[in-house]
ZAKOLMAR-875474 format. One line per field, with one value per residue (C-alpha): y, x, z. Coordinates in nm, 2 decimals. Example, Ala and Ser with C-alpha at 12.3 -4.5 7.8 and 13.67 -1.06 7.14 Angstrom:
2
c2	c(-0.45, -0.11) $
c1	c(1.23, 1.37) $
c3	c(0.78, 0.71) $
//
This chain:
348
c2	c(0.95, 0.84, 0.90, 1.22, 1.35, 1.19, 1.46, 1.73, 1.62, 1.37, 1.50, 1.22, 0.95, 0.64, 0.49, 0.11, -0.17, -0.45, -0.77, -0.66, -0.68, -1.06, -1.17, -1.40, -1.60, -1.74, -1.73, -1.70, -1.31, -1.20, -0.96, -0.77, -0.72, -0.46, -0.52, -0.81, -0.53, -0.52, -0.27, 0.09, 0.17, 0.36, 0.56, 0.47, 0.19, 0.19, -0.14, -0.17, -0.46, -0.68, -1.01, -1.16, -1.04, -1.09, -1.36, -1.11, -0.81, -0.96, -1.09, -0.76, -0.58, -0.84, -0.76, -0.41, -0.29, 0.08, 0.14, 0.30, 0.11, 0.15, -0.19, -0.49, -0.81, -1.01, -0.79, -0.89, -1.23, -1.18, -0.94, -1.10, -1.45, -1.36, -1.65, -1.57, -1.22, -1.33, -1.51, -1.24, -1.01, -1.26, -1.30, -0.95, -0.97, -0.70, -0.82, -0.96, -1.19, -1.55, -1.75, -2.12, -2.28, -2.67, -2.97, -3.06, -3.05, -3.34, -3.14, -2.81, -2.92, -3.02, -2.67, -2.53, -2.75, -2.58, -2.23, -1.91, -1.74, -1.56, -1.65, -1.57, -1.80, -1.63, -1.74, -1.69, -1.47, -1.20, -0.80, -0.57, -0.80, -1.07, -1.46, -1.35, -1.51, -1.48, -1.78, -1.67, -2.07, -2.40, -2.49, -2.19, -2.26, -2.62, -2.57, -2.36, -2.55, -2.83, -2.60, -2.43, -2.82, -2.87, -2.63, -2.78, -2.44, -2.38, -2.16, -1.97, -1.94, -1.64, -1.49, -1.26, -0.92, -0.68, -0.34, -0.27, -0.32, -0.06, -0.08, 0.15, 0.18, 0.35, 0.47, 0.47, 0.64, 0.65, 0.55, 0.76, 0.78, 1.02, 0.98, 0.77, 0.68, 0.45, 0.24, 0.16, -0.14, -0.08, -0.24, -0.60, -0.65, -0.73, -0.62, -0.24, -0.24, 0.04, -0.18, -0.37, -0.05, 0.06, 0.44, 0.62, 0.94, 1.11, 0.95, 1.03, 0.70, 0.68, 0.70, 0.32, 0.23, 0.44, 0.27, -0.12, 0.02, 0.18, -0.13, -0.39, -0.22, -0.21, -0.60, -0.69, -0.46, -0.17, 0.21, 0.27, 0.02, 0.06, -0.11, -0.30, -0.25, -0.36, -0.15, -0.36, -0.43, -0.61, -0.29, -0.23, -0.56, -0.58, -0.79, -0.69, -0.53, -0.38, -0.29, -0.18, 0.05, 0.28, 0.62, 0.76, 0.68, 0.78, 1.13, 1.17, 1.12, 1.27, 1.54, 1.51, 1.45, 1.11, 1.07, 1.38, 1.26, 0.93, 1.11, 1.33, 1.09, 0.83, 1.19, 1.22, 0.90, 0.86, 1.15, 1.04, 0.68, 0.86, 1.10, 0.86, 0.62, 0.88, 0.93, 1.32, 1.54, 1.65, 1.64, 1.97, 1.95, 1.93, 2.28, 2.55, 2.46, 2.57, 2.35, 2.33, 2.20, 1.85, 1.78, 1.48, 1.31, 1.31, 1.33, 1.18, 1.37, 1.16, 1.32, 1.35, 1.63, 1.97, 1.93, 2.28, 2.13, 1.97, 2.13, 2.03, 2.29, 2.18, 2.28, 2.57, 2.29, 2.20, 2.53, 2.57, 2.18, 2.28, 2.62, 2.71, 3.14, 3.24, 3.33, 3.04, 2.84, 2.43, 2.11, 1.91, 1.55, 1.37, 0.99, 0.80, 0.81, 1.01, 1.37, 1.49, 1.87, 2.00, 2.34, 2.39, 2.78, 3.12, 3.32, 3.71) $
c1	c(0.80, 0.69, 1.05, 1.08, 0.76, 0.86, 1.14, 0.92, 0.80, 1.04, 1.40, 1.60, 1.48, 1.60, 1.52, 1.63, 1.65, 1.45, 1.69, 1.96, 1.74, 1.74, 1.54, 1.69, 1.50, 1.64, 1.65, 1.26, 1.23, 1.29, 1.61, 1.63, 1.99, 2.05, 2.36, 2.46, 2.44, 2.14, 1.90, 1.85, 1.61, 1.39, 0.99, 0.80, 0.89, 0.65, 0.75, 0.65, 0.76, 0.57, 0.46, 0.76, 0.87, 0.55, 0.70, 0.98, 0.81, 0.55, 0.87, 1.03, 0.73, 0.67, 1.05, 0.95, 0.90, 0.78, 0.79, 0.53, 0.39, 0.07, 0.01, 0.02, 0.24, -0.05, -0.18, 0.14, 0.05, -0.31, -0.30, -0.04, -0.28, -0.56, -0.71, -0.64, -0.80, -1.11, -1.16, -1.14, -1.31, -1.58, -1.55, -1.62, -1.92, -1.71, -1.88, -1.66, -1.70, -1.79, -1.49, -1.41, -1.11, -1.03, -0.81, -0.75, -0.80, -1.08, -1.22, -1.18, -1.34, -1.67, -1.69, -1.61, -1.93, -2.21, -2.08, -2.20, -1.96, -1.66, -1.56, -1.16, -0.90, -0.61, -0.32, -0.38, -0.01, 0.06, -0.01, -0.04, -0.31, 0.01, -0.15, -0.48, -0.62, -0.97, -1.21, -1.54, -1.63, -1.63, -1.36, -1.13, -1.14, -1.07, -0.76, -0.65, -0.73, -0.53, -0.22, -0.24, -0.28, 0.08, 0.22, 0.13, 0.03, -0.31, -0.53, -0.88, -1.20, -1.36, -1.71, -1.64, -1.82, -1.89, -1.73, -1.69, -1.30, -1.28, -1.25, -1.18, -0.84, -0.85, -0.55, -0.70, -0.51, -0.64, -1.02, -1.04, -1.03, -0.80, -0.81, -0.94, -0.90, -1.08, -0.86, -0.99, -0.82, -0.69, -0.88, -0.81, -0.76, -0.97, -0.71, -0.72, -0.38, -0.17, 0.09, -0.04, -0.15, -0.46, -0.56, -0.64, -0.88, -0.95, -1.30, -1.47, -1.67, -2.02, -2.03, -2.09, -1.80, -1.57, -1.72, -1.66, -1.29, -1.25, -1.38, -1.16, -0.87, -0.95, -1.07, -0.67, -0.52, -0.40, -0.39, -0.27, -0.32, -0.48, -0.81, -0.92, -1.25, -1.51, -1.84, -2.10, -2.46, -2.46, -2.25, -1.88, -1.68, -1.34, -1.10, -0.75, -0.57, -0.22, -0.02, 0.27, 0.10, 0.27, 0.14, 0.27, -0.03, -0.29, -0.10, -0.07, -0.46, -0.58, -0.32, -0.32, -0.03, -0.08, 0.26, 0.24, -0.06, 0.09, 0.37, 0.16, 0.00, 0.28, 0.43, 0.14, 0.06, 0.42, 0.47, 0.09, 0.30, 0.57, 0.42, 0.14, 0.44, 0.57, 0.45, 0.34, 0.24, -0.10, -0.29, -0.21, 0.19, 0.32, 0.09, 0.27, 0.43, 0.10, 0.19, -0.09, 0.05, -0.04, -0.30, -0.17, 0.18, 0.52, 0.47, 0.73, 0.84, 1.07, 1.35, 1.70, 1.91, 2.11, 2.42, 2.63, 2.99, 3.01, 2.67, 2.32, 2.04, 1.68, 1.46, 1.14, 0.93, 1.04, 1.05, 0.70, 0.60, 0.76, 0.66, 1.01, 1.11, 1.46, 1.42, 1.34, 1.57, 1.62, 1.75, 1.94, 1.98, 2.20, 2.30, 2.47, 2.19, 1.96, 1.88, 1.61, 1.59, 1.31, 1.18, 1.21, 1.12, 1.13, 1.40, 1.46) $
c3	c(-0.95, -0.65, -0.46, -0.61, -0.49, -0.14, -0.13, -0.12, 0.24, 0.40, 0.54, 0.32, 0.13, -0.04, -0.38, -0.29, -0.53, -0.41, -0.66, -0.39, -0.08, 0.10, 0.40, 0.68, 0.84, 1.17, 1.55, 1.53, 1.40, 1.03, 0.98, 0.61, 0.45, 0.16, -0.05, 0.25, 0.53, 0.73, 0.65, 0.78, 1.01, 0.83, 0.99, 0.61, 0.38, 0.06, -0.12, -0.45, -0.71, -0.97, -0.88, -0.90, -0.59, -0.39, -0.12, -0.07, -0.04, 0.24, 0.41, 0.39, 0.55, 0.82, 0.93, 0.96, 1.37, 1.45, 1.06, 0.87, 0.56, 0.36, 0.22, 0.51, 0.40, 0.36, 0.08, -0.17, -0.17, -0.23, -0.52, -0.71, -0.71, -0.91, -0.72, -0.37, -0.48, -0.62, -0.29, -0.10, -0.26, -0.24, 0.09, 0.14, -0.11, -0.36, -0.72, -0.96, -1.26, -1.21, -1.19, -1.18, -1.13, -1.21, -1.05, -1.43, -1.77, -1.77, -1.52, -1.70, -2.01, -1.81, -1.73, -2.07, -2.16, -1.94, -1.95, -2.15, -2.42, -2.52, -2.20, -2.04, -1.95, -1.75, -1.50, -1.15, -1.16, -1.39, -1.48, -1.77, -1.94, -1.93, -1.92, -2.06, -2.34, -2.51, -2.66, -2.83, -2.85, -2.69, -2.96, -2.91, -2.54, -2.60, -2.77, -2.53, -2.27, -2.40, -2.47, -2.08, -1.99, -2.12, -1.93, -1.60, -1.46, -1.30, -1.43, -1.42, -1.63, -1.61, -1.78, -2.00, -1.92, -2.22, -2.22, -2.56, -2.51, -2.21, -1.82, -1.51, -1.34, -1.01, -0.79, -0.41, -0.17, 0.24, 0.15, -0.18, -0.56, -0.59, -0.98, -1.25, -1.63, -1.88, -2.06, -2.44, -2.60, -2.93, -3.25, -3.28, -2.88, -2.60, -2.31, -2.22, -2.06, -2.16, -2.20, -2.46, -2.65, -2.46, -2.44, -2.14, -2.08, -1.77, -1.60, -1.34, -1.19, -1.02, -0.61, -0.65, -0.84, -0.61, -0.30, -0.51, -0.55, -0.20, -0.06, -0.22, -0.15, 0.21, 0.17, 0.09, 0.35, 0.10, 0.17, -0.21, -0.45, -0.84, -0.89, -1.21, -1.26, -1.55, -1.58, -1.77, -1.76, -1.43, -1.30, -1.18, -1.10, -1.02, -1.19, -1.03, -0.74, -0.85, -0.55, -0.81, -1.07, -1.29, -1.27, -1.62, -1.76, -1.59, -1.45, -1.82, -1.90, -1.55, -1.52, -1.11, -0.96, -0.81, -0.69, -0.49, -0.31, -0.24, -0.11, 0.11, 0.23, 0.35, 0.49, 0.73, 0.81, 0.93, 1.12, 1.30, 1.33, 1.49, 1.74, 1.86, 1.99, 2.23, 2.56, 2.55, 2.85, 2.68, 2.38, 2.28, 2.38, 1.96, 1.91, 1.89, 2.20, 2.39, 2.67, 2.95, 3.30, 3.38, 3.61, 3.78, 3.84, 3.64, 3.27, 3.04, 2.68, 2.43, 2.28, 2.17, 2.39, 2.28, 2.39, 2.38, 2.44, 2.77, 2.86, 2.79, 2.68, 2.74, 2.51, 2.58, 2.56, 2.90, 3.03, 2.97, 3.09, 3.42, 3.45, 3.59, 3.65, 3.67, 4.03, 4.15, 4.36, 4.23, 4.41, 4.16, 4.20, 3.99, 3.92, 3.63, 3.37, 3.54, 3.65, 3.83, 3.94, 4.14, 4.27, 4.65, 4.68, 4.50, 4.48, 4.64) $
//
């Protein structure tokens, strides 16, 4: 959806496959390879994948030089750890539910003992409600506990906050909520995914909320991310940070056209990217080509020449710059490389 709304706005554009993208790391700099030939130099990358793919996509975007790319390489492995997450959200003081984590299950149980219930027990890794389970009891949470302890994976315990089955997704795009839906769980189930079933409507979230979800967004280093967030009685908390969302759904219950404003957005912030890294005569030299002379020494415009045959044609930008008449009368100095023509009088 995305890509196809990029088209609207970018010259060419290319849907790559990131399970045929690899990463070399070697002679002290990072060099990406698509289909074993290195990548194309491309002004905007967005890369998007589940968390599978989280160590390759932060390498991927710490290859990237003089590219433009909304999410910063950091932010993959953060959001796809639901650990690393919470920890920065709390470093930023952005309220979530009280978490613990344990060295073991000994260790795990103790907490089990002193805590308040239903309570969740999750996987650091995972989306779409995936790794999530449930216990309304000490001996619910106990069983589990001993079957997550067999698995040798680490895992999370999490209060459980009372939503009657619903939260908040919302997509955030440049420091905004562009839209919003509530996700209901379907009867039976406490996840309000829509992959696992869950319903979504169009909502439109307090000014608080919106600031909680514009704010952890900026906490992980995302310009467009989804945010997961639970509105219950000790108000909006976020649970999740999806970097990846699928925008189906909530284009579907919203009825904006997300992808277009992501697309829009990347647009403009690479063409910004772009014309900030040249070295322009003034401010004002990219409007309309009202050019004002500069006030003081040699000015120095990037860009590619018109070449007519064996000729080359400057472009009326430089026309203007120089302020150059027909009549005049020029000295042209030329070397390998470099040309250099100056005005020495006016012409009869």
């Amino acid at each position: 959806m995305i890509s196809n709304a990029m088209r609207n706005y970018f010259r060419e554009v290319d849907g790559i496959d990131i399970r045929e993208i690899e990463v070399n790391i070697s002679g002290g700099h990072l060099e990406v390879f698509y289909n074993g030939k290195p990548l194309e130099k491309y002004d905007c990358v967005y890369a998007k994948g589940s968390f599978k793919y989280a160590s390759l996509l932060r390498s991927i975007t710490a290859a990237l030089h003089n590219t433009y790319y909304p999410i910063s390489p950091e932010a993959y492995t953060i959001s796809s750890n639901k650990l690393l997450t919470q920890l920065v959200l709390q470093k930023h003081n952005i309220p979530t539910p009280k978490t613990y984590l344990s060295s073991s299950a000994s260790a795990a149980k103790k907490i089990l003992e002193k805590i308040n219930y239903p309570v969740i027990m999750k996987f650091p890794s995972g989306t779409q409600g995936k790794g999530v389970m449930y216990a309304d009891s000490y001996a619910s949470a106990s069983s589990m506990l001993d079957a997550l302890a067999a698995l040798k994976q680490p895992f999370l315990i999490q209060e459980y906050i009372e939503t009657g089955g619903a939260d908040v997704r919302a997509i955030v795009v440049n420091g905004r909520v562009v839209a919003a839906m509530k996700r209901k769980a379907v009867k039976g189930e406490k996840r309000a995914n829509i992959h696992v079933g869950g319903k979504g409507i169009a909502y439109e979230p307090d000014a608080y909320t919106k600031k909680v979800a514009i704010l952890a967004a900026k906490a992980v280093g995302a310009e467009i991310c989804a945010v997961d967030i639970l509105e219950g009685i000790k108000g909006p908390m976020v649970i999740e940070i999806n970097l990846s969302p699928g925008l189906q759904g909530i284009t579907a219950a919203t009825k904006v056209n997300v992808a277009d404003k992501i697309a829009k957005y990347l647009f403009e912030q690479t063409k910004a990217l772009k014309e900030s890294g040249k070295k322009v005569m003034t401010t004002k030299i990219f409007e309309e080509l009202g050019i004002a002379q500069p006030k003081e020494g040699a000015k120095e415009i990037l860009m590619n020449l018109d070449f007519r045959g064996d000729r080359i044609l400057l472009p009326e930008i430089i026309t203007k710059a120089t302020g150059f008449g027909e009549k005049d009368e020029f000295s042209v100095k030329v070397e390998k490389g470099k040309v250099v023509i100056e005005k020495i009088g006016k012409g009869k």
